[in-house]
C-alpha positions in Angstrom: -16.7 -22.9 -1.8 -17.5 -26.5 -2.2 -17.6 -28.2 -6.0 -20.4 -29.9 -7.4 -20.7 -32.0 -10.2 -23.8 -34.8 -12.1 -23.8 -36.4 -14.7 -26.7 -38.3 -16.7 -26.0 -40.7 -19.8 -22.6 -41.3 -19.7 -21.8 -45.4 -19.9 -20.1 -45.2 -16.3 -20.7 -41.3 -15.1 -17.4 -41.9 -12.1 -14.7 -41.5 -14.3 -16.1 -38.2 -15.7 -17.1 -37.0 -12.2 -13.8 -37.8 -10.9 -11.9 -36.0 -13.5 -14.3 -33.4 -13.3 -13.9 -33.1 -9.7 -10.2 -32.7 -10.5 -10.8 -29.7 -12.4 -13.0 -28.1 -9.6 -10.4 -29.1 -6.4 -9.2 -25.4 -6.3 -13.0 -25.0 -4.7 -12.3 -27.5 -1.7 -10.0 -29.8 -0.3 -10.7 -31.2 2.6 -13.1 -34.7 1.4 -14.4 -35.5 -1.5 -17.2 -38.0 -2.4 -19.3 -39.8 -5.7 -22.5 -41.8 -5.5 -24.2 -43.4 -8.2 -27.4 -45.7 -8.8 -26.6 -49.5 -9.5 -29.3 -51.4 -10.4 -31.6 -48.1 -8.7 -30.2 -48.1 -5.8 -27.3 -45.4 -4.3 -23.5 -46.4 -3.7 -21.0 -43.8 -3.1 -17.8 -43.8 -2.1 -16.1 -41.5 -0.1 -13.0 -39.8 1.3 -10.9 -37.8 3.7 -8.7 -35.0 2.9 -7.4 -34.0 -0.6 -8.9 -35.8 -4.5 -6.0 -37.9 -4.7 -7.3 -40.5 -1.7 -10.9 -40.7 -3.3 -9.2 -41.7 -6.6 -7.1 -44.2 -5.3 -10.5 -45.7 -3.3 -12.0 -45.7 -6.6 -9.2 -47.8 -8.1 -10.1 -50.3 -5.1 -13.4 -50.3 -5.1 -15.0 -48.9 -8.6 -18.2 -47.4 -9.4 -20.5 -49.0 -12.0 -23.9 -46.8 -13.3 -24.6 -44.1 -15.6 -26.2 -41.2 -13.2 -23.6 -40.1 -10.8 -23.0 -37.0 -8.8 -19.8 -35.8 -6.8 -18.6 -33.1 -4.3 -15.0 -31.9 -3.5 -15.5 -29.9 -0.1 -14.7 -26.9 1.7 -16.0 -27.8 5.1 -18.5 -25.0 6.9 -20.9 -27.3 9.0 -18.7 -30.1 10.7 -15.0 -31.4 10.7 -13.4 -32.4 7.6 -14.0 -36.0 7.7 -15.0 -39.2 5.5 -18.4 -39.0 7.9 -19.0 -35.3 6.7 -18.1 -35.4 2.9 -21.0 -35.2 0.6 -22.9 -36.8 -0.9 -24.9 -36.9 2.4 -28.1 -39.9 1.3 -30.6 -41.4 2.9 -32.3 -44.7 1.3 -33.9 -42.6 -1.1 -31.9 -39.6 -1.9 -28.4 -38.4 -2.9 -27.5 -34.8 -1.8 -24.1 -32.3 -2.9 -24.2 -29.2 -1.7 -22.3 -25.7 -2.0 -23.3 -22.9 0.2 -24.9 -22.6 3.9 -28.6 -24.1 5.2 -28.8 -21.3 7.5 -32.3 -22.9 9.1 -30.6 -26.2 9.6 -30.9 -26.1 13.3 -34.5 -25.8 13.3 -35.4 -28.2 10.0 -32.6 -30.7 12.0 -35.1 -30.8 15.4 -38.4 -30.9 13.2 -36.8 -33.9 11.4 -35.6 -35.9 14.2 -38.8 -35.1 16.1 -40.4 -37.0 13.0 -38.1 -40.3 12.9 -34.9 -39.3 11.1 -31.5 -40.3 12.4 -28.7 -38.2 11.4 -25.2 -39.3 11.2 -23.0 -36.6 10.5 -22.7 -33.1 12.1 -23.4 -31.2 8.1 -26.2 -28.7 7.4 -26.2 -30.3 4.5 -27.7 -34.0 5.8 -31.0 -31.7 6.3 -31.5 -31.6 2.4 -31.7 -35.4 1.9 -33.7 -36.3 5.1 -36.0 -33.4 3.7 -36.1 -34.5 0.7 -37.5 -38.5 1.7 -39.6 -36.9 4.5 -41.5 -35.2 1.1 -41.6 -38.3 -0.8 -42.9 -40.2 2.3 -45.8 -38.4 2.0 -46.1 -39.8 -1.4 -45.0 -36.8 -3.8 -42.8 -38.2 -6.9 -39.4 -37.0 -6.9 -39.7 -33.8 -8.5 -42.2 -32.5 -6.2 -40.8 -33.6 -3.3 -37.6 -31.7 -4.1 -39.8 -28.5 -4.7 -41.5 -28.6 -1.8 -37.9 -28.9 0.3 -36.7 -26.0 -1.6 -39.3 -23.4 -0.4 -38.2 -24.9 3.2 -34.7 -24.0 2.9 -33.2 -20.6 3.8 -29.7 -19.4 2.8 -27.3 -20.2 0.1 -27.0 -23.1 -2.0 -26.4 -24.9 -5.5 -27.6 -27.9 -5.1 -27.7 -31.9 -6.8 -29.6 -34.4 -6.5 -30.4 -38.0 -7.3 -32.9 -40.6 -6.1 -32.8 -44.2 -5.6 -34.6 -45.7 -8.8 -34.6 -42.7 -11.7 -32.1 -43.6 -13.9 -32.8 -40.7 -15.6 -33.3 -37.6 -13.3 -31.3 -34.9 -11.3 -32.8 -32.1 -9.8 -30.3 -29.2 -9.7 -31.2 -25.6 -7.7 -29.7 -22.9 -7.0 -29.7 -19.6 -4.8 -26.8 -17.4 -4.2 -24.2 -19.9 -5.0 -23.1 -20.3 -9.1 -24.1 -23.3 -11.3 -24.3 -24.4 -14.6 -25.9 -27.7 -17.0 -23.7 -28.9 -19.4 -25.1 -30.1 -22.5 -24.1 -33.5 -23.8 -24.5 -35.3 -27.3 -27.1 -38.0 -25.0 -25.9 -37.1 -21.8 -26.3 -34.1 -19.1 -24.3 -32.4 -17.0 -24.0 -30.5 -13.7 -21.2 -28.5 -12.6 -20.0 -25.3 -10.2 -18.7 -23.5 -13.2 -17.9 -24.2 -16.8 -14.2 -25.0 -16.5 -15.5 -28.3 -14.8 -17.9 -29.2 -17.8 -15.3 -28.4 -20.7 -14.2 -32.0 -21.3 -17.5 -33.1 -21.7 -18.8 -29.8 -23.5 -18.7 -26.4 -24.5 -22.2 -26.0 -24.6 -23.6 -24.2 -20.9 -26.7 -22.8 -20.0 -26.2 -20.4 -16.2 -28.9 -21.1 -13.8 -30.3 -17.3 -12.9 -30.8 -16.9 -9.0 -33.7 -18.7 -7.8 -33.7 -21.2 -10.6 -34.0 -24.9 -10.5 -33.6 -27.4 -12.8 -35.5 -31.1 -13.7 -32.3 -33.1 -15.8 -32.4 -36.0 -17.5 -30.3 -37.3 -20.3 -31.9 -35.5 -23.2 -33.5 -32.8 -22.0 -33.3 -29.8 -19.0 -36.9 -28.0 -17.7 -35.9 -25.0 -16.1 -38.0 -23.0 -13.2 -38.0 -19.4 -11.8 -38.3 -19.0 -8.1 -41.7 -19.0 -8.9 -42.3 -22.2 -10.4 -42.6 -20.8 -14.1 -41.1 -23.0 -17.0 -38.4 -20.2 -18.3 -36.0 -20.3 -21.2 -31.9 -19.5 -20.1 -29.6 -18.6 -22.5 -27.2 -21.6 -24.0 -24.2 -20.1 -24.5 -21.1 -21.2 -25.9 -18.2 -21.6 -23.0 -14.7 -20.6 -23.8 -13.4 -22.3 -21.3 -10.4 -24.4 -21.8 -10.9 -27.9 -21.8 -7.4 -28.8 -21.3 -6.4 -29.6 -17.7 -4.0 -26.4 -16.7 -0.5 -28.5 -15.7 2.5 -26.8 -13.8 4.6 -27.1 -16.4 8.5 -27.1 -15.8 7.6 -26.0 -12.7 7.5 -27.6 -8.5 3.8 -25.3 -8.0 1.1 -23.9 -9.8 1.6 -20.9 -7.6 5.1 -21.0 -9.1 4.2 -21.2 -13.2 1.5 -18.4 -12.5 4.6 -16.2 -10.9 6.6 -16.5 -14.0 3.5 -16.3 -16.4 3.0 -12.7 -15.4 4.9 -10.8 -17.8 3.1 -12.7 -20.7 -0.5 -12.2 -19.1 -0.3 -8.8 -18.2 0.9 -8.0 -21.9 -2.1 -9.8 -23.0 -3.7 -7.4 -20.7 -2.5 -4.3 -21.7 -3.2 -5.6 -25.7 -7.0 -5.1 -25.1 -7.1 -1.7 -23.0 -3.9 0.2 -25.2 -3.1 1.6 -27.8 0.5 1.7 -28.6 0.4 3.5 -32.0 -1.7 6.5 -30.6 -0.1 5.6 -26.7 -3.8 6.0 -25.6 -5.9 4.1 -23.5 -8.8 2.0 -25.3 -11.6 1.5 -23.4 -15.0 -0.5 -24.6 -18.1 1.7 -25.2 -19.8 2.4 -21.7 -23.4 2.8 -21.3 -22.9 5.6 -19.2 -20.3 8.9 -19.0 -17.5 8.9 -17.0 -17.3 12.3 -16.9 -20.7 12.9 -14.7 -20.2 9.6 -12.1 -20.5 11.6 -8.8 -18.8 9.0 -6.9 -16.6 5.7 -7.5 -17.0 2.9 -5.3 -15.1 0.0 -5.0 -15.8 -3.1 -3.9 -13.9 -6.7 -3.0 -12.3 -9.2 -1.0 -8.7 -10.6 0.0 -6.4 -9.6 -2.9 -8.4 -7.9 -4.8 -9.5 -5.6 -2.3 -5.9 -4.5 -1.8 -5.9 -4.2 -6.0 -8.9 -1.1 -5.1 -6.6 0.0 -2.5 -4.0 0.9 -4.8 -6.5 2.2 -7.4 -7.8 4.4 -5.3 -4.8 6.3 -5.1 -4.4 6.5 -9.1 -8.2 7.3 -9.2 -8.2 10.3 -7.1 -4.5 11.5 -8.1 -4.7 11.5 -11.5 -8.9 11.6 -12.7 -9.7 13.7 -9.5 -12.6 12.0 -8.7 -13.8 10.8 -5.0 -13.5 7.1 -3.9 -14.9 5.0 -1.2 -13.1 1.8 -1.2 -14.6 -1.2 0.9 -14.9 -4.8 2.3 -17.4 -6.6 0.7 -18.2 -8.7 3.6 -18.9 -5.4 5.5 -20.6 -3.1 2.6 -24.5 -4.1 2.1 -24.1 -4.2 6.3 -23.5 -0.5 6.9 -26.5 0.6 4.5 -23.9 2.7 2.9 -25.8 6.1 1.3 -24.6 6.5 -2.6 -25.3 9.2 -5.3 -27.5 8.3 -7.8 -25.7 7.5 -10.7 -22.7 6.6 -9.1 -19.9 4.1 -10.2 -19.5 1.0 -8.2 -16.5 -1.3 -9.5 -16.2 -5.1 -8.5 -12.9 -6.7 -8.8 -13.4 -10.8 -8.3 -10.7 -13.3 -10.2 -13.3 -16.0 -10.0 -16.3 -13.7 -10.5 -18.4 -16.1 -8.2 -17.4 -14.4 -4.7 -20.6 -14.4 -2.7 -20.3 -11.3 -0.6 -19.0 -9.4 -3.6 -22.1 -10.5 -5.4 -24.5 -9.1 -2.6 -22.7 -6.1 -2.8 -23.4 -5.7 -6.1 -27.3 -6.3 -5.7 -27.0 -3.7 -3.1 -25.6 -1.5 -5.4 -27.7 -2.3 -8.2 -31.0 -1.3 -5.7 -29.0 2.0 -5.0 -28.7 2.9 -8.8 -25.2 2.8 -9.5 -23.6 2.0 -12.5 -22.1 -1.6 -12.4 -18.7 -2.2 -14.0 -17.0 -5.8 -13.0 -13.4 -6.3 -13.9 -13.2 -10.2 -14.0 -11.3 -12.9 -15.1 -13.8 -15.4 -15.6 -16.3 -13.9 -18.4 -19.0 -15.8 -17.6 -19.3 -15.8 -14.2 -21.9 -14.7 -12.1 -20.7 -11.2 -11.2 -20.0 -10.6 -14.9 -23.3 -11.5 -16.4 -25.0 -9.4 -13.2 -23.0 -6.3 -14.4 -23.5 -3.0 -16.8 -19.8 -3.7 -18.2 -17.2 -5.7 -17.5 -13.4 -5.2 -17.7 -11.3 -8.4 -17.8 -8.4 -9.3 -16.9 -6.7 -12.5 -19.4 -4.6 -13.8 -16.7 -5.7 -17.6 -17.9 -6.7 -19.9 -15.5 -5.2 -19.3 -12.1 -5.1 -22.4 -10.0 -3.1 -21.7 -7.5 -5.1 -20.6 -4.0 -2.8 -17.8 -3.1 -3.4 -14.8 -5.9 -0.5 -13.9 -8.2 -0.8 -13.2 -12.0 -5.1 -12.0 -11.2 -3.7 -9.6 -9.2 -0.8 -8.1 -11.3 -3.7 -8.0 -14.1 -6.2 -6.7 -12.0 -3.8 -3.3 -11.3 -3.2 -3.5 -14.8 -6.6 -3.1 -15.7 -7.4 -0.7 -12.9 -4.8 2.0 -13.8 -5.8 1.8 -18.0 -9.5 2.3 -16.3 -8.1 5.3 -14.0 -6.4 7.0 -17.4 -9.3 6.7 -19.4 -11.5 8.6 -16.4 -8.7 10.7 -15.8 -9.5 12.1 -19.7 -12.8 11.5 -20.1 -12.8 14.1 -17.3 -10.5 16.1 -18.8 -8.1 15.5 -15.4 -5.0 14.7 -17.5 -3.2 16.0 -20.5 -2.1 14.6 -23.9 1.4 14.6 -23.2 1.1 12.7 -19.5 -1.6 10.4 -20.3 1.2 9.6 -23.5 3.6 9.1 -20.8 1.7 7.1 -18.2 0.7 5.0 -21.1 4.5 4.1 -21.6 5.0 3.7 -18.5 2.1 0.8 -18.6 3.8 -0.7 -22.1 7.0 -1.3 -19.6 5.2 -3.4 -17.1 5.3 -6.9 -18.7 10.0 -5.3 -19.5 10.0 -4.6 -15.5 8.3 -7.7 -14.3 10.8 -9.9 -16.4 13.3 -8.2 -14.7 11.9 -9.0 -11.1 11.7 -12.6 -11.8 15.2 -12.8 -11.9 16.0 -12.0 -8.5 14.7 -15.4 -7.2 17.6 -16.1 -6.5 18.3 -14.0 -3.8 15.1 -14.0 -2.1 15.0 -17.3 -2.1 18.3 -17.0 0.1 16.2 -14.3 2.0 13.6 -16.5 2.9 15.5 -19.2 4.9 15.5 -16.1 7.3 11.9 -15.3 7.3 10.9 -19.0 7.4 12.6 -19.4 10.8 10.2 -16.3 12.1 6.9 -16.2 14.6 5.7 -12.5 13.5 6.4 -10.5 10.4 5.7 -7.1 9.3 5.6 -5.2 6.0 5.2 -1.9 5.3 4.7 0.9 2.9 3.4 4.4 2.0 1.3 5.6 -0.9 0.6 3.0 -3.3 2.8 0.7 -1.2 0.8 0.4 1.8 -1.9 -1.6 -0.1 1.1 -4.0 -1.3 2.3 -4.3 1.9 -0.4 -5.4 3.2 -0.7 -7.9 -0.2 2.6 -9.3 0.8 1.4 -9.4 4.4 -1.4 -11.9 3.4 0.9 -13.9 0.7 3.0 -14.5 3.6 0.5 -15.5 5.7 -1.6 -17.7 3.0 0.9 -20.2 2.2 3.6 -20.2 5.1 1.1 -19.8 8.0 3.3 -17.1 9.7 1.9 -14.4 10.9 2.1 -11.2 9.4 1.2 -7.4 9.0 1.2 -5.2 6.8 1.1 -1.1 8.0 1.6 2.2 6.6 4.8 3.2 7.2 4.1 6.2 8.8 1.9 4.5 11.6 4.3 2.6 12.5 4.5 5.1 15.8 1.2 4.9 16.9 1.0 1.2 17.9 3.3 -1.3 16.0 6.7 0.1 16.6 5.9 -2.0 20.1 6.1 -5.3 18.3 9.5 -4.7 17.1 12.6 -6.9 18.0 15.5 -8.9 17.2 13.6 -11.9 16.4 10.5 -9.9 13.9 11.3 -9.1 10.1 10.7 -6.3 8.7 10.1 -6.0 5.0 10.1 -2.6 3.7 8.7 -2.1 0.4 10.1 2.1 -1.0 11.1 2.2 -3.9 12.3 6.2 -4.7 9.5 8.4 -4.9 8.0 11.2 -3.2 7.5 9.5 0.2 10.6 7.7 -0.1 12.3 9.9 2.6 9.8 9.4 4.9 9.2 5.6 4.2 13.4 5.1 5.0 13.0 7.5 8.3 10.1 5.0 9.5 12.8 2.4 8.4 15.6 4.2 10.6 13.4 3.5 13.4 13.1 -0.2 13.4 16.3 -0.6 12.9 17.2 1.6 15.8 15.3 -0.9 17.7 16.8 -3.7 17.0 14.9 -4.7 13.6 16.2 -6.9 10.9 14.9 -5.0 7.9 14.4 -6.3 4.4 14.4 -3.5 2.0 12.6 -3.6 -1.2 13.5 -1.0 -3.6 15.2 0.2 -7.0 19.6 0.8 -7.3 19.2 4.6 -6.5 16.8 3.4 -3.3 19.3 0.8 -2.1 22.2 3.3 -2.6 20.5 6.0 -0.6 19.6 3.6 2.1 23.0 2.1 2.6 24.1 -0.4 4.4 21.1 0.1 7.3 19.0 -2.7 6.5 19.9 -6.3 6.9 19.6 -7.3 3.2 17.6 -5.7 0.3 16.2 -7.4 -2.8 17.1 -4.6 -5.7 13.7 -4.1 -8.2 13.7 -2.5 -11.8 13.8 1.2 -11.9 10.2 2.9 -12.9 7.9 5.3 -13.2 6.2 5.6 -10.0 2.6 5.2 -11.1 3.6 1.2 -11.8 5.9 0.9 -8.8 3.1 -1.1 -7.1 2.5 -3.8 -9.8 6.6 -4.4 -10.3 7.0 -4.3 -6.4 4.4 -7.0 -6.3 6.6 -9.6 -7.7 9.3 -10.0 -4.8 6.5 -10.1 -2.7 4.8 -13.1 -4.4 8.3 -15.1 -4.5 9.1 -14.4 -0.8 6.1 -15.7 0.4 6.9 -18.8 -2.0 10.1 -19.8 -1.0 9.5 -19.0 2.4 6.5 -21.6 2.2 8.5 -24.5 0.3 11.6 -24.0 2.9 8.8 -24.2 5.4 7.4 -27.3 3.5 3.8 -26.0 3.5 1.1 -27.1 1.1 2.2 -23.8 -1.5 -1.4 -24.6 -3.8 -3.6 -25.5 -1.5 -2.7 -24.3 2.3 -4.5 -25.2 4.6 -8.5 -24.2 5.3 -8.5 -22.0 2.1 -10.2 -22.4 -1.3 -9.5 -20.5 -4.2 -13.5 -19.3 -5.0 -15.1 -18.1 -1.4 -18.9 -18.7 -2.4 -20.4 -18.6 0.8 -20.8 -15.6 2.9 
């Protein structure tokens, strides 16, 4: 989850590392680091805890020389400490690393059996003590770096520099994302393009197994095998503006309020409003013969094929497994040929979603990615890709990528649901309208901050919270469940209603909330009679619900927040917005760290 960034033929490379560094921060928080050669030999400087404290060092204590590389980390191997940020260098190397030496232990006692004296408690150290063991032996640089490569096992992107070439980086990777920049006389090295798009717009995508000899005007690529290949430049879209909060106190915040825009945006490339009829891109295979739809994803997205099972199977009658991709490639999971195995990643760079799709891949299923990042790894491994155009999302906690991933997930359900001729004219017309009211009914949900924000004084005062939900709820209980606990470090569960019986109902008292998400519906009966029973036992319930919902439920609960009125097929994306704002304000009254709570990055790209 760690950010990685070089830079070759600048005048002074710092200032661009550090403001590249900047853009990559949503990666990791917890140190950051630069080094650079001066007069051939390596300087860094580095720092504990969040970008901010490295700049200010840098203000103290500047950085001359125009080969640098940098690091903002997510720590794995070791506390998060100035002795444990990257780079990690001996006298002859400079090392930044994303990703997992997962034979560090045994390269670490082979090392220190042959002289080297470690000084921090990183996996990463390994690589640069590796590195100078090679070039001891009297390989140049290049080949000393090759060699170390073929001695490393796990996942990495990697950069580095040596004392005395002005001129070189060697960049690798395996498993985790990374990408060269390509300068007017200068190079560049970064996690993802949204780092390089100050500098340039011009990217090339290291393939799996790659690495990379860099130097100011030129890049020689090599396979895992050693074979000079040719990788595609491609031009990046990505913005090069820095993404600000606006008028707003948090990213998390301005992506909240930008949902109704984005999700229009969203529905603009997968609708069409003059025919009310879903547009899909060509496919290179038939919807109407996939056997099987798999799912696949982790944290928010995962609960985005949660509720998309239910529209897949309800309304295009076709079977769904849903699962965790930490857990997928693991249980050897048997899958029809031909099947279709969907991959919903915001980032597109999630490392266990990535295996899983090699596993599918092996398996012969059809690979269709929905995505916000269009280049990203997952996309350009995939058959098709769906994306979402929720922007940039820099806040850690998931808001607008989720609202666009359901967006995208029920136009994708419609469009199986009559390619398999599951659905008539006249409903698919209506669901269709139902979708063009999304972006009308979230509007409406933002302006109830008001009164959750009075709500969450309440919750902010709590040890234990539970949510729950039925149908298409459950998922977004369990969504606000893991807002809640992202950003406000309570803790907090999200159930099916209806289990509520079989286990939790024993966690219930005075002092635990109890949000209820029901807005009327089929099960809404059942969801308040699960409700009656909480409160029965001394509950304080929140109820989340439309006018006809909160008049039915009366005045039972301890408060209610009153959403828009809609079609139950997008119940779960409007429901999704009190959610979001309670677990903000309950994280600002609680004074937490809304963008970037504690141990979390935004892109997890180590498994």
């Amino acid at each position: 989850m760690c950010g990685i960034i070089g830079v070759i033929g600048e005048e002074t490379a710092s200032p661009v590392i550090l403001e590249a560094l900047r853009r990559l921060e949503y990666r990791g928080y917890d140190s950051a680091g630069i080094a650079t050669l001066i007069d051939g030999k390596i300087v860094r400087r580095r720092a504990e805890g969040k970008l901010t404290n490295l700049d200010q060092l840098l203000r103290d204590q500047p950085l001359a020389g125009s080969i640098g590389i940098g690091h903002t980390r997510w720590a794995t191997h070791g506390a998060p400490t100035e002795r444990n940020a990257h780079p990690h260098v001996t006298d002859d190397v400079a090392v930044v690393h994303n990703g997992i030496i997962e034979n560090f232990r045994e390269l670490k006692e082979q090392l220190i059996s042959d002289g080297a004296v470690f000084h921090t408690e990183t996996d990463t150290e390994v690589i640069a003590h590796l590195v100078s063991q090679q070039m001891k032996t009297g390989l140049s640089a290049i080949e000393a770096a090759r060699v170390s490569l073929r001695m490393l096992e796990g996942a990495f992107a990697l950069g580095i520099m040596f004392r005395g070439e002005d001129d070189l980086i060697v960049a690798a990777r395996r498993g985790s994302p990374l990408a060269i920049g390509h300068g007017d006389g200068a190079m560049y090295l970064g996690s993802d393009a949204f780092a390089l798009a100050p500098m340039t717009n011009r990217v090339t995508y290291l393939d799996d197994g790659d690495w990379a000899v860099i130097k100011a005007a030129a890049v020689v690529i090599y396979d895992e095998d050693d074979n000079t290949v040719e990788r595609e430049l491609r031009i990046s879209d990505a913005s090069s503006q820095m993404v600000d909060k606006g008028n707003h106190r948090h990213f998390m915040a301005k992506e909240i309020y930008e949902q109704p825009e984005v999700i229009g945006h969203t529905l603009a490339d997968y609708i069409d409003p003059m025919t009310e009829s879903i547009r899909l891109p060509a496919l290179p295979f038939d919807l109407a013969s996939v056997p099987r739809i798999t799912m696949i994803a982790c944290g928010t997205a995962f609960y985005a094929a949660q509720v998309a099972k239910y529209w897949f199977e309800q309304i295009a009658r076709v079977p769904v497994e849903i699962d965790i991709a930490s857990e997928f490639r693991y249980r050897e999971a048997a899958m029809p040929e031909g099947g279709l195995a969907i991959f919903i990643s915001q980032s597109g760079e999630t490392a266990d979603t990535f295996a899983a799709l090699n596993y599918c891949k092996e398996q012969k299923q059809h690979i269709l990615s929905v995505v916000n990042v269009q280049e990203s790894t997952i996309a350009r491994a995939s058959d098709v890709i769906l994306p979402t155009f929720a922007g940039p999302e820099i806040g850690v906690a998931s808001t607008k990528a989720f609202t666009c991933q359901l967006t995208v997930l029920a136009a994708l359900a419609l469009g199986t649901a009559r390619a398999r001729g599951a659905i008539s004219e006249e409903r698919e017309h209506k669901l269709v309208r139902a979708l063009l009211e999304i972006p009308r009914h979230v509007s409406s949900a933002l302006t109830l901050s008001t009164p959750i924000e009075s709500i969450s004084h309440t919750i902010s005062k709590a040890r234990d919270v539970l949510y729950l939900g039925r149908g298409t709820l459950f998922p977004i209980a369990m969504e606000g469940a893991l807002k809640l606990k992202e950003i406000s470090y309570i803790h907090a569960e999200g159930y099916a209603a209806g289990e509520l019986k079989h286990g939790p109902i024993a966690l219930i008292d005075e002092e635990v909330p109890i949000i209820v998400i029901a807005p009327t519906d089929n099960l809404f009966d059942k969801t308040v009679s699960n409700m009656q029973e909480v409160i029965a036992r001394g509950g304080k319930v929140v109820l989340i619900s439309d006018a006809g919902g909160v008049k039915r439920a009366g005045d039972a609960p301890m408060s209610h927040i009153e959403i828009p009125s809609c079609d139950p097929f997008i119940q779960p994306i409007v429901a999704s917005v009190p959610i979001q704002l309670l677990a903000y304000y309950t994280a600002v009254a609680k004074g937490t760290d809304v963008d970037q709570p504690r141990n979390l990055a935004k892109s997890v790209t180590v498994e």
